[in-house]
BANU-160385 format. One line per field, with one value per residue (C-alpha): residue number from 0; residue in three letters; x, y, z. Coordinates in nm, 2 decimals. Example, Ala and Ser with C-alpha at 12.3 -4.5 7.8 and 13.67 -1.06 7.14 Angstrom:
voke c(0, 1) $
mivex c(ALA, SER) $
X c(1.23, 1.37) $
Y c(-0.45, -0.11) $
Z c(0.78, 0.71) $
END
This chain:
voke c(0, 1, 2, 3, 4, 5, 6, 7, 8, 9, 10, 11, 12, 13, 14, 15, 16, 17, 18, 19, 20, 21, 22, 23, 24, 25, 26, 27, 28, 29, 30, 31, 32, 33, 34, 35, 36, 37, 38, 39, 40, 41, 42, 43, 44, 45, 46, 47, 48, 49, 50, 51, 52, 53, 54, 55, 56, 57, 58, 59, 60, 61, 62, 63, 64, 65, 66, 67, 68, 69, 70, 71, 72, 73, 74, 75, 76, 77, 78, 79, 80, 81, 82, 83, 84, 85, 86, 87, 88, 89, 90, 91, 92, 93, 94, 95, 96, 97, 98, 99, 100, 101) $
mivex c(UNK, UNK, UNK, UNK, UNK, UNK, UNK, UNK, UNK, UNK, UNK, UNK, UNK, UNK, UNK, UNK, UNK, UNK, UNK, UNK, UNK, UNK, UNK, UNK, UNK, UNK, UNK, UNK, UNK, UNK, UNK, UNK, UNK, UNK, UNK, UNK, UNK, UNK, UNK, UNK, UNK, UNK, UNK, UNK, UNK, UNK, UNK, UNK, UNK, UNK, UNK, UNK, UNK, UNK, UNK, UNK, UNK, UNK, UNK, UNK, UNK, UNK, UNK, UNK, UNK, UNK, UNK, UNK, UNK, UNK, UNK, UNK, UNK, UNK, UNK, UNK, UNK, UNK, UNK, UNK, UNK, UNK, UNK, UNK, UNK, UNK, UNK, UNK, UNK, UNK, UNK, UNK, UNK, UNK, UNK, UNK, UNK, UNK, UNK, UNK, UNK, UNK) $
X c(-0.63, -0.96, -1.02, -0.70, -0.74, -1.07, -0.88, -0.56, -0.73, -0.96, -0.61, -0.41, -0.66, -0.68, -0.29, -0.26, -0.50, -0.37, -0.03, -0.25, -0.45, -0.09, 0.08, -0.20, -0.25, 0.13, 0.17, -0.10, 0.06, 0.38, 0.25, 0.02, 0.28, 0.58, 0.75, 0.70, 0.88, 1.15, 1.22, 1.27, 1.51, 1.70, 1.70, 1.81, 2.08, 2.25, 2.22, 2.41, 2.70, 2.74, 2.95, 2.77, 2.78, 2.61, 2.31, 2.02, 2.07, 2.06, 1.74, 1.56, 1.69, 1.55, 1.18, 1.20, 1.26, 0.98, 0.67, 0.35, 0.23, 0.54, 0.55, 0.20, 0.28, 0.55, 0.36, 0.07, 0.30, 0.49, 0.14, 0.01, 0.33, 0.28, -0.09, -0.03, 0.28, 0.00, -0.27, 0.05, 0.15, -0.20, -0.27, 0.06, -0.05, -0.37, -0.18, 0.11, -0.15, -0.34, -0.02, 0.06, -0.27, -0.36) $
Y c(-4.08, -3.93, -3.71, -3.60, -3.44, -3.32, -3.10, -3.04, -2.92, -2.65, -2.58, -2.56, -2.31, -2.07, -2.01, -1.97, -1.69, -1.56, -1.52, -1.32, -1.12, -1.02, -1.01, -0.71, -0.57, -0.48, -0.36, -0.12, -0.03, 0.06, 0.27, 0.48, 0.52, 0.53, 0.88, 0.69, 0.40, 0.58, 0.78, 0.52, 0.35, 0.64, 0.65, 0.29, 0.36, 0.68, 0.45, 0.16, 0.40, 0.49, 0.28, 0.02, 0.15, 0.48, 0.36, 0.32, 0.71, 0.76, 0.57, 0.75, 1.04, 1.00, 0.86, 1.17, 1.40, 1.25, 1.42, 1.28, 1.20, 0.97, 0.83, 0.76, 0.57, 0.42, 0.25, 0.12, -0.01, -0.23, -0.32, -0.43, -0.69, -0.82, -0.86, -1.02, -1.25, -1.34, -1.46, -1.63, -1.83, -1.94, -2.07, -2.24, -2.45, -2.52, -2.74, -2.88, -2.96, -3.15, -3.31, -3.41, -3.54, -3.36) $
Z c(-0.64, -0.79, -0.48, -0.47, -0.86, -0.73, -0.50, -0.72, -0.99, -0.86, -0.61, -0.95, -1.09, -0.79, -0.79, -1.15, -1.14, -0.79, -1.02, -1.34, -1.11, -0.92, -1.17, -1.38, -1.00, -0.96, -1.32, -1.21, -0.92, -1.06, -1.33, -1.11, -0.84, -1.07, -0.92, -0.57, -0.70, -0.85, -0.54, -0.38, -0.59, -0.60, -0.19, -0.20, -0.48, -0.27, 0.08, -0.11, -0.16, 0.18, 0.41, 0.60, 0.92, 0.77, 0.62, 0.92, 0.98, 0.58, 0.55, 0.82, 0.72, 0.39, 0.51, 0.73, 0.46, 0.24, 0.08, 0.23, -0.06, -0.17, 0.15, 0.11, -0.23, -0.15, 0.17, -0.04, -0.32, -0.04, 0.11, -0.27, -0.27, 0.07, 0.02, -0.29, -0.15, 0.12, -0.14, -0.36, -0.04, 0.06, -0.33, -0.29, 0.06, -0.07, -0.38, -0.08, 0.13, -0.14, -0.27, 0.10, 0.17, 0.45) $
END
């Protein structure tokens, strides 16, 4: 029982600040790439109102039609949230694994 709060706690500790440090990083993110991420939101609201069999070709129309420097944006945004989803999930097996005793 003691080893396994030996390794729970310091587990516990790593994902709660995994979630701070994500949680400041992305605020970061979408305040310096705000005109990216609104952008896109307005791509994904005029694709939503197209029929279903319509939106592929509207989306790469739209990525086609991009600015390089939205594009750009909008790829490192997405690449922030998986990075960060990759660090959340890896905090998260550490205190599974502990629980599970493996």
């Amino acid at each position: 029982m003691r080893s396994m709060l030996n390794d729970l706690v310091p587990a516990s500790f790593v994902l709660v600040g995994t979630l701070i440090q994500m949680r400041l990083s992305l605020q970061e993110v979408a305040i310096s790439r705000r005109e990216a991420i609104q952008h896109k939101v307005a791509e994904d609201q005029l694709v939503a109102e197209l029929a279903w069999f319509r939106r592929r070709r509207a989306r790469r129309d739209f990525i086609k039609d991009r600015e390089p420097e939205v594009h750009r944006a909008i790829r490192e945004a997405w690449l922030h949230v998986f990075a960060w989803a990759l660090l959340f999930a890896a905090a998260a097996t550490a205190i599974v694994n502990t629980i599970a005793g493996d």
